[in-house]
C-alpha positions in Angstrom: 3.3 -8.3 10.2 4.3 -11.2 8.0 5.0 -12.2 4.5 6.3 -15.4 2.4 9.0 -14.5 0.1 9.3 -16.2 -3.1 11.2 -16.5 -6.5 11.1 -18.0 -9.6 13.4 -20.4 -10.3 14.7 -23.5 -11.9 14.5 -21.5 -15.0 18.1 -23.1 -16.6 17.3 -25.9 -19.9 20.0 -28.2 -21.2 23.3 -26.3 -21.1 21.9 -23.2 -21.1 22.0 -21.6 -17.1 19.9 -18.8 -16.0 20.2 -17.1 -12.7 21.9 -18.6 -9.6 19.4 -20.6 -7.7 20.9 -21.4 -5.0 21.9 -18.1 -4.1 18.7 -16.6 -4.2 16.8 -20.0 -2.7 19.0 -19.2 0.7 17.1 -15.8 1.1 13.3 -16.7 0.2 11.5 -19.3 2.0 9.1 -20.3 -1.2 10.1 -20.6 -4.9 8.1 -21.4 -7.8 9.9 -23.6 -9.7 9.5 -24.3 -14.1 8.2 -27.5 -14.7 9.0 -27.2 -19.1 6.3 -25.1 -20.1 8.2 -21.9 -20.7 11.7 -23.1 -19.4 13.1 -26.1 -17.2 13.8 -29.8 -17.7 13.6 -32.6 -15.7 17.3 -31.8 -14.8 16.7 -28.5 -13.5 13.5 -29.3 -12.1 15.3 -32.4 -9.9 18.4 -30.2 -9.1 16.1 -27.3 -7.9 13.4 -29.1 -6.1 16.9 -31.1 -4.8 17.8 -27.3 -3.0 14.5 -26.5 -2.1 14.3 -29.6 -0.1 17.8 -28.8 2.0 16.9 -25.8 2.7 13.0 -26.1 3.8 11.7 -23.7 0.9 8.4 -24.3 0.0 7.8 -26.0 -3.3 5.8 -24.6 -6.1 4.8 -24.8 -9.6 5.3 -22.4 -12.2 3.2 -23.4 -15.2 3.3 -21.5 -18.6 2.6 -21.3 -21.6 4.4 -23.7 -23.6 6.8 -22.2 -25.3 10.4 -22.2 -24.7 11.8 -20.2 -27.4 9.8 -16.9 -25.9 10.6 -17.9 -22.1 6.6 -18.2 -21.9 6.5 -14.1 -22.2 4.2 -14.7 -25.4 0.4 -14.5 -25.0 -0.4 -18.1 -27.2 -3.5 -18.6 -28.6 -5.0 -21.5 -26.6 -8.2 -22.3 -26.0 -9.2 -22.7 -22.2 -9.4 -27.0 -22.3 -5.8 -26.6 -24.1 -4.3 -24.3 -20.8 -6.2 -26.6 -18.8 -4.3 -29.5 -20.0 -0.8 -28.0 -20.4 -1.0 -26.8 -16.7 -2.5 -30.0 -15.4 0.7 -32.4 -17.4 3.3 -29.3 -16.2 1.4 -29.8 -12.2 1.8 -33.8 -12.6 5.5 -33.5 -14.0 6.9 -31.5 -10.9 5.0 -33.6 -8.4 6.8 -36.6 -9.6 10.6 -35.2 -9.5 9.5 -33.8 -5.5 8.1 -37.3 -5.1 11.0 -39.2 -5.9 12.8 -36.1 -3.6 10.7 -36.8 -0.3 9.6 -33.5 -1.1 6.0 -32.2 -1.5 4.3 -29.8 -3.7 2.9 -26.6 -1.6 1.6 -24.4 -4.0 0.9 -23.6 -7.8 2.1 -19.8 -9.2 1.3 -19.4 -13.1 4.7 -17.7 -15.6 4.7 -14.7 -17.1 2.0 -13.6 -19.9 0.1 -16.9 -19.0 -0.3 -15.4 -15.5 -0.8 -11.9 -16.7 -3.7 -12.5 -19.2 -5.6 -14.7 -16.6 -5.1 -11.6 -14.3 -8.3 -9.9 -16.4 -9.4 -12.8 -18.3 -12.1 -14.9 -16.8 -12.0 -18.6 -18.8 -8.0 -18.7 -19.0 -7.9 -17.8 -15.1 -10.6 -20.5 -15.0 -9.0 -22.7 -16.5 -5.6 -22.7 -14.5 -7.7 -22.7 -11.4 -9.6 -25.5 -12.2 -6.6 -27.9 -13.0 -4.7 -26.9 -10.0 -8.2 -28.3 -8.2 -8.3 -30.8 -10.3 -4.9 -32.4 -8.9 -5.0 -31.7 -5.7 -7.0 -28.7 -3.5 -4.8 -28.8 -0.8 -2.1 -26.6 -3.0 -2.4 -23.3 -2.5 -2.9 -20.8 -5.5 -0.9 -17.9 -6.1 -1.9 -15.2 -7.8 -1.6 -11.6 -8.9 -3.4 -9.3 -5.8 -7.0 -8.1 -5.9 -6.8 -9.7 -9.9 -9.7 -12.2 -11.5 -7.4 -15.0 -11.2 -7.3 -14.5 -7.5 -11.2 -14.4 -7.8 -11.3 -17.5 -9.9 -8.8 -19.3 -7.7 -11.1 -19.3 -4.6 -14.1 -20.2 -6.8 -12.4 -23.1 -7.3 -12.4 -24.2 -3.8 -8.9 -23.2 -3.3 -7.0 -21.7 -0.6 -5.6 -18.3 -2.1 -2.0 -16.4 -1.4 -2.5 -13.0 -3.0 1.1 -12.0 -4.4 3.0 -8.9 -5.0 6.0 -7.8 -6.7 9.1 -6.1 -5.3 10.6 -5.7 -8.4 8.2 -4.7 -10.7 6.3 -1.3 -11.4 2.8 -1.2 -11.1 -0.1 0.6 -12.9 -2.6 3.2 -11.3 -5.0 0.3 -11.8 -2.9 -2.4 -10.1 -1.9 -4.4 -13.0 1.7 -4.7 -13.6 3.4 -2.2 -15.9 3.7 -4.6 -19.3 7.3 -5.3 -20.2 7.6 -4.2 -23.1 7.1 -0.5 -22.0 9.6 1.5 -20.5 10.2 1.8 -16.2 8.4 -2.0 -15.9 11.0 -2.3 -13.9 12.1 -1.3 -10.3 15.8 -0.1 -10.4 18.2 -1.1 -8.0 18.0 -3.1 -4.5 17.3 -0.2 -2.6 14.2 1.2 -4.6 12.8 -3.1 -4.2 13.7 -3.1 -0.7 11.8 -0.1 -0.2 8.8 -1.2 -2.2 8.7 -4.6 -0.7 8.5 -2.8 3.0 6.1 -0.2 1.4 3.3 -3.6 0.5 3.3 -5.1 3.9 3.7 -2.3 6.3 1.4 0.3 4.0 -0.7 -1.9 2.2 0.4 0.2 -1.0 3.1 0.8 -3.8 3.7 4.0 -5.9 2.7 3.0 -9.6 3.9 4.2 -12.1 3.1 8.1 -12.9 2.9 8.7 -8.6 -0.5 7.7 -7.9 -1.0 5.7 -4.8 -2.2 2.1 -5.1 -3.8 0.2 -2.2 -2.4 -3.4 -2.2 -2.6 -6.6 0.8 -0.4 -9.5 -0.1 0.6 -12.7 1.1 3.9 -13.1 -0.6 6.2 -11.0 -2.4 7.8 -12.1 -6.0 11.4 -12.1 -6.6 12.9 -12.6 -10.2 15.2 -14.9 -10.0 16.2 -14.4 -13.6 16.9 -10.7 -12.9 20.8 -9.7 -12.6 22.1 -9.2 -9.1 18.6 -11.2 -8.4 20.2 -12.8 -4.9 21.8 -9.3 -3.7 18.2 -8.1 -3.9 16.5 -10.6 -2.6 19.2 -10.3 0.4 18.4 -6.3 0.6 14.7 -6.9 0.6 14.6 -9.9 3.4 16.9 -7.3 5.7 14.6 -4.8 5.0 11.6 -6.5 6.1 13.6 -7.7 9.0 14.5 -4.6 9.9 10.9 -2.8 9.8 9.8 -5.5 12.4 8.1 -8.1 9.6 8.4 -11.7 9.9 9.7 -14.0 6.9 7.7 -17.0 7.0 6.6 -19.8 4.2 3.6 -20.5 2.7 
């Protein structure tokens, strides 16, 4: 047994900090990192990729929708040329920063409700799938498990990591439990520790309401924006260690 463990990070613009990244970037050996869609600047994005680097973590980007003021949690109304362009300049702005680092680009992870509505809708999962071939097909594409955009990732020609979430509820039909609605979240580091073990030992999670959902995943999401979101990521890689699973990057 085996996983990649990743977070999002580099989520911090101007003077305003979120999370501690380099806290949680010494317990996950991949992070997806904002590259100014739906947060980041080229700042952040040096500092971060900066850490990443030190501390062998697989670099990623973590295109969204552009929009800052909603942190990219806002369904826009773009057409699928639009998100092809906005992920293909957010792509080409992180690859410069890890350029001028020494560093190297590994793989591409969409944000929030720009990687939820490509989940189950065909042209926007197109559409980030194709730009990520577009600028290079040796990145590997990360996306929700058993979802469309995993589908259209490997149309594309890519090589796929199917991801799941320890910190997140799920639905009886594997979609993640929307945010706005009450329990999307899982509570405490226990309870993420458990489900992260549950994915790659079981191949399943408990969704929300108790049904059983089957689930295979390459790599398991961390929140780096979460509170305490380091302390968990600590309980969930001891956990994994300690049901015999090996933490390796993508």
């Amino acid at each position: 047994m085996k996983i990649d463990l990743n977070a999002d990070c580099g989520e911090s613009f101007g003077r305003w900090t979120l999370g501690d990244d380099a806290a949680i970037l010494r317990e996950v050996t991949s992070a997806n990192i904002a590259c100014g869609g739906h947060a980041g600047d080229p700042d952040v994005m040096r500092a971060t990729v900066h850490l990443c680097a030190e501390g062998n973590v697989a670099i990623g980007a973590h295109p969204g929708y552009p929009d800052l003021q909603g942190f990219g949690r806002r369904a826009l109304p773009m057409a699928p040329a639009e998100i092809f362009n906005s992920v293909l300049a957010q792509i080409g702005a992180l690859h410069a920063i890890a350029r001028a680092e020494g560093a190297a680009l590994v793989h591409v992870k969409a944000h929030g409700a720009l990687y939820n509505h490509a989940a189950t809708h065909a042209p926007t999962a197109r559409a980030i799938a194709d730009a990520v071939a577009a600028f290079d097909r040796g990145l590997i594409f990360v996306a929700l498990a058993g979802s469309g955009l995993a589908e259209a990732g490997r149309a594309a020609g890519l090589r796929v990591a199917e991801e799941a979430f320890a910190d997140r509820v799920y639905e009886a039909n594997g979609a993640l439990r929307d945010r706005k609605l009450p329990g999307s979240m899982v509570e405490g580091d226990a309870a993420a520790a458990a489900q992260a073990v549950a994915i790659v030992r079981d191949g399943a999670v408990t969704a929300h309401g108790g049904s059983r959902v089957t689930l295979r995943a390459d790599t398991i999401c961390l929140h780096g924006d979460a509170p305490g979101a380091a302390a968990r990521a600590r309980a969930v890689r001891a956990a994994l260690k300690a049901a015999g699973v090996t933490i390796e990057r993508l």
